[in-house]
C-alpha positions in Angstrom: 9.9 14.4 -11.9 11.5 14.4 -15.2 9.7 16.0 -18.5 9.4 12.3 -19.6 7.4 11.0 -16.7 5.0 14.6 -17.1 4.2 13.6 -20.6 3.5 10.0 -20.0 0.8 11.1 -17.2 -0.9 13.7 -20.2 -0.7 11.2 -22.0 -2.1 8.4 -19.6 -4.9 10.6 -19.2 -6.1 10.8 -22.7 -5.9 7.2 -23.7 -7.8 6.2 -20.3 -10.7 8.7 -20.3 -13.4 6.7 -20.0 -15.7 6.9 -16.6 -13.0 5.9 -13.5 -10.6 4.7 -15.5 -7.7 6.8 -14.8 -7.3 8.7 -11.1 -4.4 10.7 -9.7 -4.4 9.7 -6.1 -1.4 12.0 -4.5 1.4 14.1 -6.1 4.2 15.1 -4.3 7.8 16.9 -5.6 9.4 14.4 -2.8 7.3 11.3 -3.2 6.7 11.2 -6.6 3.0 10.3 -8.4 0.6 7.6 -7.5 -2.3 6.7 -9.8 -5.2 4.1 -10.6 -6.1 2.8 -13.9 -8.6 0.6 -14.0 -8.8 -1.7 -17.1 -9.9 -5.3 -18.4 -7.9 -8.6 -19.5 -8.8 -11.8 -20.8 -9.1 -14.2 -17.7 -8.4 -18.2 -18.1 -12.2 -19.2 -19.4 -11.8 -16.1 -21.6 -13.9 -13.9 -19.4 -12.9 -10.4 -18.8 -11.4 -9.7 -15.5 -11.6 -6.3 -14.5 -8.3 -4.5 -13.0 -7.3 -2.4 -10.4 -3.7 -1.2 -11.1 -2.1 1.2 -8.8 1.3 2.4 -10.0 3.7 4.6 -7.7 6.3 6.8 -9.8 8.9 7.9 -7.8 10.8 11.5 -8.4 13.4 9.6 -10.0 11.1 7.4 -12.3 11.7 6.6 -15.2 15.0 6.1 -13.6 13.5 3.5 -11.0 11.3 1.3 -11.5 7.5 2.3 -10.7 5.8 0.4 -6.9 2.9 -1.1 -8.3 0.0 -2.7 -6.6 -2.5 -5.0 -8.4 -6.3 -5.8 -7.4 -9.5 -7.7 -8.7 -12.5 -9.2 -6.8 -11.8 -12.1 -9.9 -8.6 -13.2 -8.8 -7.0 -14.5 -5.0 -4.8 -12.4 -3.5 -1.8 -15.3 -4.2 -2.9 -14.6 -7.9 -2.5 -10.8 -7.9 0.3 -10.7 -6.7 1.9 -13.1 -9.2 0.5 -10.3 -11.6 2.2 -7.7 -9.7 5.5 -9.8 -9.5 5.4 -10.7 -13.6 4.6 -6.7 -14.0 7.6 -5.6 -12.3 9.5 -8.0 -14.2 8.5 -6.9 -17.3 8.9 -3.6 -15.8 12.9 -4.5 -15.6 13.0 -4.4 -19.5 11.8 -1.0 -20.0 14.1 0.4 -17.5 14.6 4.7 -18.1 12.0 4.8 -20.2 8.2 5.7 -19.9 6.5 2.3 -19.3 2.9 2.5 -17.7 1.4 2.2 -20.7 3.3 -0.9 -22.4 2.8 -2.5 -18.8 -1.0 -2.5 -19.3 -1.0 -3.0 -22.6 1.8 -6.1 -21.8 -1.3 -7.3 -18.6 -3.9 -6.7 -20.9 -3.0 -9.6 -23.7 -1.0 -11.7 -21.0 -3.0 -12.2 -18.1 -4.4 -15.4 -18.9 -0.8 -17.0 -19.7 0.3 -15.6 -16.4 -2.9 -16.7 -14.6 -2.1 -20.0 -16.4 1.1 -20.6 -14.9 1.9 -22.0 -11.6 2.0 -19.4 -8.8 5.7 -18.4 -8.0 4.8 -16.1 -4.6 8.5 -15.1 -4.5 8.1 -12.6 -2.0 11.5 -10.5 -2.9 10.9 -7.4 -4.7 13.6 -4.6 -4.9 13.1 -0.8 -5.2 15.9 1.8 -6.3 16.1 4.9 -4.4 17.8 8.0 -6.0 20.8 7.3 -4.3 21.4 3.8 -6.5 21.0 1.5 -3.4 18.9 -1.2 -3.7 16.7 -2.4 -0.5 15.6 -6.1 -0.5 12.8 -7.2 1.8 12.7 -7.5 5.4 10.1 -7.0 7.9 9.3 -3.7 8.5 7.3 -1.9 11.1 5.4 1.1 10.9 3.2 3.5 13.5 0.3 5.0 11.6 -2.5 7.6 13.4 -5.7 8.3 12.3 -7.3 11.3 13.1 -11.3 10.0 13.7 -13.2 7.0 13.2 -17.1 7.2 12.3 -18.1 4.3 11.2 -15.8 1.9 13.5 -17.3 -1.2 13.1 -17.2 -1.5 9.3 -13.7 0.5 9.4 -11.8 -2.1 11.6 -13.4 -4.9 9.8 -11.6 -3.0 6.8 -9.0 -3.0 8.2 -8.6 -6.5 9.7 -9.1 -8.0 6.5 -6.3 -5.8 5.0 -4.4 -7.4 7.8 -4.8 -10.7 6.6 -4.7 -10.2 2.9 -1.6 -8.9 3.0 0.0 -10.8 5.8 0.1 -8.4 8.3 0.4 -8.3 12.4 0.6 -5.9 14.9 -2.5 -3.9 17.0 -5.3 -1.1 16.1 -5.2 0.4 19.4 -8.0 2.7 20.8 -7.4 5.1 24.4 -9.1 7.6 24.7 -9.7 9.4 21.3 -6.1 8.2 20.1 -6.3 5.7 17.6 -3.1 3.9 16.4 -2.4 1.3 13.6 1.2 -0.4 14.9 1.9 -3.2 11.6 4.4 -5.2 11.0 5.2 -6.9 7.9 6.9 -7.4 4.5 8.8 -4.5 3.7 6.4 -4.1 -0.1 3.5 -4.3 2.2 4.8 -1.3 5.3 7.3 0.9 3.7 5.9 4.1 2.1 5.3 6.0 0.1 4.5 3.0 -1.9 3.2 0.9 1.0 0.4 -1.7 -0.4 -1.1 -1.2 2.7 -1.2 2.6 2.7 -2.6 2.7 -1.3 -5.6 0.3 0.4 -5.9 3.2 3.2 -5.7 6.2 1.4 -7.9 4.9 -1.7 -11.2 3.1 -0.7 -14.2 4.0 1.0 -13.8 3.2 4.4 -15.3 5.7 6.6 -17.7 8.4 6.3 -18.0 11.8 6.4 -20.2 14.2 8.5 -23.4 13.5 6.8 -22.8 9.6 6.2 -21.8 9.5 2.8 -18.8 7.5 2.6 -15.4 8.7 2.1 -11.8 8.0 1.5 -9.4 8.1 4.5 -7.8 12.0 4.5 -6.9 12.3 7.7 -4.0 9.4 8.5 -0.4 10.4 9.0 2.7 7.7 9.3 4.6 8.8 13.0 7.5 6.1 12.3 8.4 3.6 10.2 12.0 1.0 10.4 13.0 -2.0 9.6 12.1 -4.8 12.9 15.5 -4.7 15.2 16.5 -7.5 17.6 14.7 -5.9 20.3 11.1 -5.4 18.9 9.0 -8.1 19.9 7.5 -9.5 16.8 3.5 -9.7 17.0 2.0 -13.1 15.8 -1.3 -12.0 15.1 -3.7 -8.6 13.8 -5.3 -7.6 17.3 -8.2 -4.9 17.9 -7.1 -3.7 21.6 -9.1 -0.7 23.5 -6.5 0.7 26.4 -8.7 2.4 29.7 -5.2 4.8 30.2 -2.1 5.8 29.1 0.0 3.6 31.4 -1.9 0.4 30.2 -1.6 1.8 26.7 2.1 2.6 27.3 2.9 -1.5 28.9 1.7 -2.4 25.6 4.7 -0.6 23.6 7.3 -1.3 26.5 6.1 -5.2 26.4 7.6 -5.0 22.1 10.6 -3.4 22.8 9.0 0.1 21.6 9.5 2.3 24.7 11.3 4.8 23.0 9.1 5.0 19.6 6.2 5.5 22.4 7.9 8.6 24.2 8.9 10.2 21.0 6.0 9.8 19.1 2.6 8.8 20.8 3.2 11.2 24.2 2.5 14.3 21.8 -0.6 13.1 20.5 -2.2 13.3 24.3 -4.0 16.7 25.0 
């Protein structure tokens, strides 16, 4: 990460410093930094509408543009992502230089003009990899496993509704103690590290721990991702499916075209 980016997160830090306004989430020398701020903006009847705003700065930041991932019980899910979309426009204009902080401050006196305006729901974002390529959106596909579920009726109903805020299909699957989450999606939504779905994952309370208290999700790890070929089946729905064997849970990936993602990756998790 360059020196640039290190002193924009000290400096993040400082100005947010009042109680669970500013959170590191993950750092990684591959994946980059990912972050929560949360914050306030004037909302259309001059209310203030409390923010959630993720941010996702890759190795090569401020090189590439941040991933950045907008919530608020205020607004629809159509609305925030408008915000989102407007943010990484902005985003555009400050380009190779540190801009987390103008970005808020830019939401933070704009959100009512944007709010005001009618909803564009574009659906085409573009991230920059260090290589220079730019990757437009597709649907993607991705195999997550998580390691336990405690509380399973108020975790699926988590993540069901994930499912359908952000537009998502595919199966949780359950054999046995294996537990799978097969999505399929818009590329923004699947593809980490900056996958909207994952921040949602990796950041709320979903489950609990041992003793009942609730916890964040530690313990989930991304087998495959790609972008849907011609030969995946593509899934039409978010299904909850429980599998009595291996074979019935093995018809299920050979029925969408996933015979070889099942050998490769869901044989070794059987003990």
């Amino acid at each position: 990460m360059a020196e640039s980016a290190r002193e924009e997160l000290s400096a993040l830090a400082a100005i947010f410093c009042g109680p669970g306004e500013w959170e590191v989430l993950s750092h990684s020398e591959t994946d980059g930094t990912v972050f929560r701020i949360l914050t306030k903006a004037e909302g259309l009847m001059g209310e203030d509408v409390p923010l959630e705003l993720l941010f996702h700065l890759p190795v090569n930041y401020p090189s590439c543009l941040p991933a950045i991932s907008v919530h608020s019980e205020h607004l629809t899910r159509a609305q925030s992502m408008t915000v989102k979309e407007k943010l990484l426009k902005q985003a555009e204009n400050l380009l190779s230089e540190p801009m987390v902080h103008e970005l808020v401050l830019w939401i933070q006196h704009n959100l009512r003009h944007v709010l005001n305006q009618p909803e564009t729901g574009s659906g085409h974002e573009k991230c920059t990899f260090a290589t220079g390529t730019t990757v437009d959106d597709g649907l993607w596909m991705t195999l997550l496993h998580l390691d336990h579920m405690r509380a399973k009726t108020k975790y699926v109903q988590t993540v069901e509704k994930w499912a359908s805020d952000l537009q998502l299909t595919g199966r949780l699957m359950f054999m046995g103690k294996i537990i799978l989450i097969l999505l399929q999606g818009d590329r923004s939504n699947i593809k980490v590290p900056e996958s909207e779905y994952l921040i949602l994952q990796k950041t709320s309370k979903v489950d609990v721990d041992s003793s009942g208290k609730k916890c964040k999700e530690k313990m989930i790890s991304v087998l495959f991702e790609t972008k849907v070929q011609t030969e995946h089946k593509r899934f039409l729905a978010f299904e909850v499916k429980e599998y009595s064997s291996l074979d019935e849970l093995q018809k299920e990936f050979e029925t969408a075209g996933l015979k070889k993602l099942f050998s490769e990756f869901v044989l070794g998790l059987v003990k």
